[in-house]
N, CA and C atoms as a LAMMPS dump frame, in Angstrom:
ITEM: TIMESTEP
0
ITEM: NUMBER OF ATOMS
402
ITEM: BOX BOUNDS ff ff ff
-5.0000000000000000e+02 5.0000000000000000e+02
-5.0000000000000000e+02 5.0000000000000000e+02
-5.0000000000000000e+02 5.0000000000000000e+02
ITEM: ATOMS id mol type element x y z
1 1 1 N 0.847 -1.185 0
2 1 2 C 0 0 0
3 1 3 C 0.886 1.24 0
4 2 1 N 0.364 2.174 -0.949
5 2 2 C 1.277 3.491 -0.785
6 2 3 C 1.274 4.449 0.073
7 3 1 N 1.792 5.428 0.11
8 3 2 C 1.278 6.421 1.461
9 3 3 C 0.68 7.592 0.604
10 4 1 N -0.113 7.879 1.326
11 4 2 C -1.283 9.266 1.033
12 4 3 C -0.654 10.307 1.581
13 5 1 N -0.62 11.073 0.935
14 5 2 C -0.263 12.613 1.304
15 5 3 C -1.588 13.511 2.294
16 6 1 N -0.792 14.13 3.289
17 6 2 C -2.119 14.268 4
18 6 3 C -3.009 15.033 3.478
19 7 1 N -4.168 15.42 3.876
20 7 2 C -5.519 16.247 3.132
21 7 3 C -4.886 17.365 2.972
22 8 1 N -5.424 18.168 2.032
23 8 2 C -4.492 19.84 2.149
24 8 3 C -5.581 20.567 3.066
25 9 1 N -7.108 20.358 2.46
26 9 2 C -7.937 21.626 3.546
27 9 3 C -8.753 20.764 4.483
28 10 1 N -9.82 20.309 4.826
29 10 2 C -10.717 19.581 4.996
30 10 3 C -10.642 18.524 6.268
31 11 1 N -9.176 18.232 6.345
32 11 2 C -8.821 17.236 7.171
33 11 3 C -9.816 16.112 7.09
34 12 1 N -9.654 15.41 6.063
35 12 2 C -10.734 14.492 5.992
36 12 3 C -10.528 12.981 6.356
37 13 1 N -11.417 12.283 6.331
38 13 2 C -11.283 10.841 6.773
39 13 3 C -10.995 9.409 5.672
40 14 1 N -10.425 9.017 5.943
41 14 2 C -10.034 7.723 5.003
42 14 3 C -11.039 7.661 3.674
43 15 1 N -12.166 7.588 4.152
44 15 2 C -13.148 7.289 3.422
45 15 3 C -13.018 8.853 2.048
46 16 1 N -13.254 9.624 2.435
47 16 2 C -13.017 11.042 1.9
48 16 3 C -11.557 10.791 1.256
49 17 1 N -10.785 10.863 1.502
50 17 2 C -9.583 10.271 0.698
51 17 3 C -9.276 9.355 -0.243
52 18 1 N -10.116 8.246 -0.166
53 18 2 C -10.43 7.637 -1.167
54 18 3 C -11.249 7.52 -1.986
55 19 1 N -12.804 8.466 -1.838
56 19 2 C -13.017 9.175 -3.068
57 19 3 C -12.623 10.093 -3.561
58 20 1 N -11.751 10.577 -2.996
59 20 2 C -11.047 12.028 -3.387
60 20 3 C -10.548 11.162 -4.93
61 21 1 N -9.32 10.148 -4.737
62 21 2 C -8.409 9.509 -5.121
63 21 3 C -9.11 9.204 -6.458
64 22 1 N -10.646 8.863 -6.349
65 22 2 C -11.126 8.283 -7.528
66 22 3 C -11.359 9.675 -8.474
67 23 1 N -12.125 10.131 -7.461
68 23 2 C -12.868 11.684 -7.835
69 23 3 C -11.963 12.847 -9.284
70 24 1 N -10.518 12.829 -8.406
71 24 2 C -9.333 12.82 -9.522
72 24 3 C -9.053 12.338 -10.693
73 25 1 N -9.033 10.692 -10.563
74 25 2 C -9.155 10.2 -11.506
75 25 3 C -10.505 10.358 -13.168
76 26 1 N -11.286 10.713 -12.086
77 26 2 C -12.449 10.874 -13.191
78 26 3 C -12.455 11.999 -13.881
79 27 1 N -12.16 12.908 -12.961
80 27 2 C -12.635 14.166 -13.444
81 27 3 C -11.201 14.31 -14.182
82 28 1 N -10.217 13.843 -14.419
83 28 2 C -8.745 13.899 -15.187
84 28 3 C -9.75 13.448 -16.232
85 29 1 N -9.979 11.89 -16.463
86 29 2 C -10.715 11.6 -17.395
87 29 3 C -11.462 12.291 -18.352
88 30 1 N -12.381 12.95 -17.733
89 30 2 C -13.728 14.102 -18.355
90 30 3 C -12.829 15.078 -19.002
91 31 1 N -11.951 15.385 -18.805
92 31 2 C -10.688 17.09 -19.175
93 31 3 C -10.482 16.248 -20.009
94 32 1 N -9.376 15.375 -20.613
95 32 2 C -9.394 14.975 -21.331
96 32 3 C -10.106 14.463 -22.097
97 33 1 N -11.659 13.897 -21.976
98 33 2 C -12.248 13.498 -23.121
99 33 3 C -12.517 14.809 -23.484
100 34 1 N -12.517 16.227 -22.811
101 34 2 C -13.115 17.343 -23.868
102 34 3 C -14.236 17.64 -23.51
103 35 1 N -14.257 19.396 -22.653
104 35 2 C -15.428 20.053 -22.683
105 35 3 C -15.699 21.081 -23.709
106 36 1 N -16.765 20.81 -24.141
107 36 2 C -17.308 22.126 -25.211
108 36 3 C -17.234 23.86 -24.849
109 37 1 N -16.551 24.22 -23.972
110 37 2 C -16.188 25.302 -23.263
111 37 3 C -15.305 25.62 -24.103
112 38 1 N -15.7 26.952 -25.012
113 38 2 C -14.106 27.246 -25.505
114 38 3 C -13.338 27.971 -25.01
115 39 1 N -13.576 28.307 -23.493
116 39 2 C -12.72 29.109 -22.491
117 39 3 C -11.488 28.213 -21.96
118 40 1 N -11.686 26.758 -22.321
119 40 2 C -10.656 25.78 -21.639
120 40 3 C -10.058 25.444 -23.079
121 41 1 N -8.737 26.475 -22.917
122 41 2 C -7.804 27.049 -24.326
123 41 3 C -6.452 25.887 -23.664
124 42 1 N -5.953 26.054 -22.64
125 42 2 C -4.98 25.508 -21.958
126 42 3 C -4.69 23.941 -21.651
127 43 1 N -3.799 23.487 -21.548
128 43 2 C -3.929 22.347 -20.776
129 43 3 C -3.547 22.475 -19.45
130 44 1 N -4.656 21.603 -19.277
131 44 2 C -5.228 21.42 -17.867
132 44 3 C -4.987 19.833 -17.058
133 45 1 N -4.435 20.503 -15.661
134 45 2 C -4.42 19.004 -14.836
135 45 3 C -4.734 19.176 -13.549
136 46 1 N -5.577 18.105 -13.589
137 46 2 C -6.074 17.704 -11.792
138 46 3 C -4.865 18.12 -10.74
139 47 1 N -4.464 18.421 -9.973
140 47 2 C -3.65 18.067 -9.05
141 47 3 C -3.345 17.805 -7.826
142 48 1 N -4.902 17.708 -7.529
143 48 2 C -5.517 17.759 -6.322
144 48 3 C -6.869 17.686 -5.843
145 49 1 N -7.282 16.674 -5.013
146 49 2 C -8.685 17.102 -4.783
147 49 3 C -8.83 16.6 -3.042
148 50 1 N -9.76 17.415 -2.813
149 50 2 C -9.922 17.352 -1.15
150 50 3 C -11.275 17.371 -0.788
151 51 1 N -12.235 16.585 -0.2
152 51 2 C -13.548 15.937 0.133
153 51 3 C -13.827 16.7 1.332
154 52 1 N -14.666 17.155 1.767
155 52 2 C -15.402 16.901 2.969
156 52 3 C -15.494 15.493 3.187
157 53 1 N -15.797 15.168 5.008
158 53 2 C -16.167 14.319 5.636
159 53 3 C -17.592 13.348 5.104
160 54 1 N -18.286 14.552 4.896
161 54 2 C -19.803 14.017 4.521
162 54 3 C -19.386 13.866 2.843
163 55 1 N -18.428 14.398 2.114
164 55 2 C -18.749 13.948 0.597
165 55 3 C -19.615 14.927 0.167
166 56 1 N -19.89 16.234 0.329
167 56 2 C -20.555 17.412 0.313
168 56 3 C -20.205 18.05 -0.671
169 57 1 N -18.9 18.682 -0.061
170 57 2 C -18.16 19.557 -0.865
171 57 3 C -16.859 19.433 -1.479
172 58 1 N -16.512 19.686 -2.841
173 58 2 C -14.751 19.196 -2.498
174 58 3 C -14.065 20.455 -3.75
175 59 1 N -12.867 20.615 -3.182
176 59 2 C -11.517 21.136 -3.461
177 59 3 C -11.16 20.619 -4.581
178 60 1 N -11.142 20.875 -5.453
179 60 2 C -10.138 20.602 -7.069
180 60 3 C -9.265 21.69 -6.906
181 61 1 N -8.019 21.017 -6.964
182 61 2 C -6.969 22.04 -7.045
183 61 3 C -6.389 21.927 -8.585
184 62 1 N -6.246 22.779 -9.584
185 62 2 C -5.895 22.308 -10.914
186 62 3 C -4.717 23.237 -11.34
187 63 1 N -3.891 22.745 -12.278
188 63 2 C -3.143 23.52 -12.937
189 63 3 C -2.932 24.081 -14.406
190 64 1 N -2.467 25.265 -14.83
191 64 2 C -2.919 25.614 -16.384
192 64 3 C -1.574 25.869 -16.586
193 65 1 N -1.277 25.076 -17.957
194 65 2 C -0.067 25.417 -18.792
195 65 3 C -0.683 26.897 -19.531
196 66 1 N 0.325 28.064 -19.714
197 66 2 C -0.22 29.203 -20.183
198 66 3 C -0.126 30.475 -19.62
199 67 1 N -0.44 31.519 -20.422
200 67 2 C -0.639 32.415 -20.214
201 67 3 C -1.541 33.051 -19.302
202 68 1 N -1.513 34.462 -18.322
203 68 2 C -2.227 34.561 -17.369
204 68 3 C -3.628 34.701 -17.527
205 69 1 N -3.884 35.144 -18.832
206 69 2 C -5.454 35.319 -19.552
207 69 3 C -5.51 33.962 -19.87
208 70 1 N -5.129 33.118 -19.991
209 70 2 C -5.136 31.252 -20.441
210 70 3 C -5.681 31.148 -18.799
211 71 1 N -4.881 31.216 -17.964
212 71 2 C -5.18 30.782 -16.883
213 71 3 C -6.765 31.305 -16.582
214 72 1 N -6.445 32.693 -16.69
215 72 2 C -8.027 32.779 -15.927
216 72 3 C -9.602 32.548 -16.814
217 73 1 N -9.158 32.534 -17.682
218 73 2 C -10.11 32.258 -18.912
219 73 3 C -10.491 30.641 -18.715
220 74 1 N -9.469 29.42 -18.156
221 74 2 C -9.622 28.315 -17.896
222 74 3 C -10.427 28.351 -16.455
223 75 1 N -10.539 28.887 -15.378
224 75 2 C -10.425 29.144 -14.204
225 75 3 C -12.205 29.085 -14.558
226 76 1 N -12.165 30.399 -15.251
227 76 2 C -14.088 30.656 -15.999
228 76 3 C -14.712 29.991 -16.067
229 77 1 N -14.073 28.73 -17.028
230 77 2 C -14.659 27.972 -17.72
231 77 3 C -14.848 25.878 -16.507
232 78 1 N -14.079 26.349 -16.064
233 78 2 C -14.221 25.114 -14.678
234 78 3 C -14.98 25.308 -14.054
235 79 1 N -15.243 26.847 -13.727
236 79 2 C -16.201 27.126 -12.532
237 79 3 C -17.75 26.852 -12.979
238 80 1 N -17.357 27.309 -14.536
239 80 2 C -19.014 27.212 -14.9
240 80 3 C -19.038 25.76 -15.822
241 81 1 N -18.118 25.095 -15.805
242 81 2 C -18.673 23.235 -16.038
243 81 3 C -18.667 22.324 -14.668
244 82 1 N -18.474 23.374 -12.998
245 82 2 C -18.568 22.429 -12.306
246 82 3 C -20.078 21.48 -12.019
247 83 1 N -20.965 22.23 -12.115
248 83 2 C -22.26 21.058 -11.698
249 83 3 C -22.268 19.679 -12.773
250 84 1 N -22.092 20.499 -14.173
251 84 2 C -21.968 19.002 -15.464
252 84 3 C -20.615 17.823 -14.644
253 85 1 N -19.234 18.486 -14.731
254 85 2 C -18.2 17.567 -13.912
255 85 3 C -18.577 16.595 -12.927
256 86 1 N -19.28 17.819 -12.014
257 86 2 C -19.692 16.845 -10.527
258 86 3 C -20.817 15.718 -11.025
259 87 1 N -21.89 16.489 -11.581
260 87 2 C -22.654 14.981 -12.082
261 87 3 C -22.071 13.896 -12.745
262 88 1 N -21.054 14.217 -13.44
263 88 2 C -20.64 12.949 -15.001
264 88 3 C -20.197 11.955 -13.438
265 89 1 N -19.548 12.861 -12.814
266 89 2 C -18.403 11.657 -11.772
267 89 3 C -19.268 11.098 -10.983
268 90 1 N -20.043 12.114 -10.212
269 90 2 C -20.64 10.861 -9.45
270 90 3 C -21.534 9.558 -9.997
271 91 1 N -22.375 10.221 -10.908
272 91 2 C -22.37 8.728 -11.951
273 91 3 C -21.567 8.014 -11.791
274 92 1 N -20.503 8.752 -12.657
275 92 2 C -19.343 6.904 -13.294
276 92 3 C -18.901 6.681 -11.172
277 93 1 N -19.048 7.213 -10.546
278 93 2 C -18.36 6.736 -9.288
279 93 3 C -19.528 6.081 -8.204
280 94 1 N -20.812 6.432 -8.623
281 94 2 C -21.712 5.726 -8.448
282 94 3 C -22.013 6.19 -6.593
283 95 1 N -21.996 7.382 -6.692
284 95 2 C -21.752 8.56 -5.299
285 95 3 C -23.673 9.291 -4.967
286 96 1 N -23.815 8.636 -3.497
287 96 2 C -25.447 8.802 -3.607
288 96 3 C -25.454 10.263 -3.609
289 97 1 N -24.605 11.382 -3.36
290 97 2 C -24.462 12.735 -3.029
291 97 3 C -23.834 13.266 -4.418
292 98 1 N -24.1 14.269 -5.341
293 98 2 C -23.319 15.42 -6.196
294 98 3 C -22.75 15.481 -5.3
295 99 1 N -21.418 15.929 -5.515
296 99 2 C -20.704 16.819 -4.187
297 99 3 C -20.494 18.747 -5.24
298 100 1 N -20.482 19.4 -4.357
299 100 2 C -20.275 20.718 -4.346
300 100 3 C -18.644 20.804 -5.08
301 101 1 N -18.282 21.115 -6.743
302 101 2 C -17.116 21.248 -6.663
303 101 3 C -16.595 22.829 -6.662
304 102 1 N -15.383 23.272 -6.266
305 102 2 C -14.688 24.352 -5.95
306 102 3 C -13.484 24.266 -6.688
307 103 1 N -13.172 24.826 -7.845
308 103 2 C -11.807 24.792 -8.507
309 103 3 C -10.959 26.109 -8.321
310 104 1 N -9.881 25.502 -7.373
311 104 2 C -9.069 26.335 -7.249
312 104 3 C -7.588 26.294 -8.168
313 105 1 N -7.319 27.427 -8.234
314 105 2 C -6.101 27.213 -9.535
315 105 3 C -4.676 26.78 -8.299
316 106 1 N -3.86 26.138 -8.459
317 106 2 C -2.633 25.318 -7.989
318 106 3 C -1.284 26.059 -8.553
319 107 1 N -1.02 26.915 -7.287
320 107 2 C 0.24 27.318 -8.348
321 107 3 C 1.647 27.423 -8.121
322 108 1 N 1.608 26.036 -6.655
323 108 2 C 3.016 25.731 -6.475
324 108 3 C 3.877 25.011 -7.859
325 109 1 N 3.32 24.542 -9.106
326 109 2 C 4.146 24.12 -9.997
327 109 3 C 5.071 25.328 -10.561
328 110 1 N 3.718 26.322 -10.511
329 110 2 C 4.946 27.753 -11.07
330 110 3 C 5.942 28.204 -10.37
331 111 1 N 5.609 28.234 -9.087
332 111 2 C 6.329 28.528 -7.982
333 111 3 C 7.838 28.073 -7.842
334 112 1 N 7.489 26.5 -8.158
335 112 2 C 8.592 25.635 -7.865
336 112 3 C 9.77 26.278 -9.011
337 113 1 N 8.889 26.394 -9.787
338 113 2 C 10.088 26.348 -11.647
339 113 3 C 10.441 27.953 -10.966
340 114 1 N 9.721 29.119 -10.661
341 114 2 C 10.562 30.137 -10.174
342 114 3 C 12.03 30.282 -9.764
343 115 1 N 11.464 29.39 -8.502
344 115 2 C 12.243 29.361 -7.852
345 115 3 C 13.988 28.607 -7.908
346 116 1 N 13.76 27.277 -9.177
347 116 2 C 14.379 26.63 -9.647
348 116 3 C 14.944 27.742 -10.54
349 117 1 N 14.379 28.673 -10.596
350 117 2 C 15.256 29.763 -12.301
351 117 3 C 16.101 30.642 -11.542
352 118 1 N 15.447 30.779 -10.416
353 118 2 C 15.92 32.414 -9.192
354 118 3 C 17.322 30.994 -9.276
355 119 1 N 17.384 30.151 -8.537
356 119 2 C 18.827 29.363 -8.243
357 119 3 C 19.584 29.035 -9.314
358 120 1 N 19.258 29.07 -10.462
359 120 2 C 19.906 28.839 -11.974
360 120 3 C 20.682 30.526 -11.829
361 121 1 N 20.195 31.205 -11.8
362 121 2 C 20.706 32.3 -11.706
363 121 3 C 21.647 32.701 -11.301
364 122 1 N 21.16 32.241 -9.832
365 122 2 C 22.486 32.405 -8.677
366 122 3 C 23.568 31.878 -9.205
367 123 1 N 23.364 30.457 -9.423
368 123 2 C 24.752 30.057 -9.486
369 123 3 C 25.201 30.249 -11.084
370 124 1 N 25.044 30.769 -11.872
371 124 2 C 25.572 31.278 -13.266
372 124 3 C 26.611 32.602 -12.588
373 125 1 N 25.601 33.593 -11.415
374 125 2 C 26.488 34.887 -11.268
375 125 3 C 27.508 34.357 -10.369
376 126 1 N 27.616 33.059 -9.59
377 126 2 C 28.702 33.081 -9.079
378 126 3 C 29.605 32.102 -9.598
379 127 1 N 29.4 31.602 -10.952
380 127 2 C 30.144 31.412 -11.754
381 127 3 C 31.269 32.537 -12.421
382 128 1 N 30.287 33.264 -13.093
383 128 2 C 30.958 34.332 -13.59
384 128 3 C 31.63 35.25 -12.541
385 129 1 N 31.383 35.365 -11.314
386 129 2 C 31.75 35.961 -10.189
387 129 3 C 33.303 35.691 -9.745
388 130 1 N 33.075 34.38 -10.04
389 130 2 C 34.366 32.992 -9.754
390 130 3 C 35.458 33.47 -10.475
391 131 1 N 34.898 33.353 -12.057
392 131 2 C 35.939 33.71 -13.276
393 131 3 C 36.758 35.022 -13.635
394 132 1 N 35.764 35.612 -12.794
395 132 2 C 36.606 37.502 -13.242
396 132 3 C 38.005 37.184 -12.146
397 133 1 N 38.833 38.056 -12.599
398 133 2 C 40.181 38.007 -11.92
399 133 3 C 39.602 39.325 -10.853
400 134 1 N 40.25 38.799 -9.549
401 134 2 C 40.374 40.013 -8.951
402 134 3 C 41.253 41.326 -8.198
């Protein structure tokens, strides 16, 4: 068995975690088969999802390859295909509750590559820093 990363908001219970787990999976699914939204210009990925206890409400955390008008133009277009999303899944997941979805945009991936460029940096100037005679 693998290990689960803990809940990000919700603090939720096993059970909630493992529809989360599916919940992801599906709704990855649905993005890729293609919504008729032509606001979802970007590619788009799940990267997260977080349940309530009761299976109520849940957290999609997603990410957009793109531009900042890509991003929020995708952002638009999630918010207003969440009730279609939430229905397709709980169908295929066979969930007696819609749950409430909330798509929030995820933007430690950008973050990370920042921050990975800010240290590319660094050490180029103390390369060149190295090389000048002094």
């Amino acid at each position: 068995m693998r290990a689960r990363p803990p809940p990000r908001g919700f603090g939720g219970s096993p059970r909630s975690a493992r529809v989360g787990e599916q919940l992801h999976r599906e709704l990855s699914r649905l993005l890729v088969r293609g919504l008729k939204d032509p606001r979802l210009t970007g590619l788009v990925t799940i990267t997260g999802v977080d349940l309530s206890p009761d299976l109520r409400e849940g957290k999609i955390y997603y990410s957009v390859f793109g531009e900042p008008a890509v991003r929020e133009s995708t952002g638009e277009g999630l918010a207003a295909a969440a009730g279609f999303l939430a229905r397709e899944a709980a169908r295929a997941l066979h969930l007696r509750v819609v749950p409430t979805l909330r798509f929030t945009l995820d933007e430690s991936i950008e973050r990370g590559a920042r921050i990975e460029r800010l240290l590319r940096e660094v050490q180029e100037a103390e390369k060149k820093a190295g090389e000048e005679p002094e």
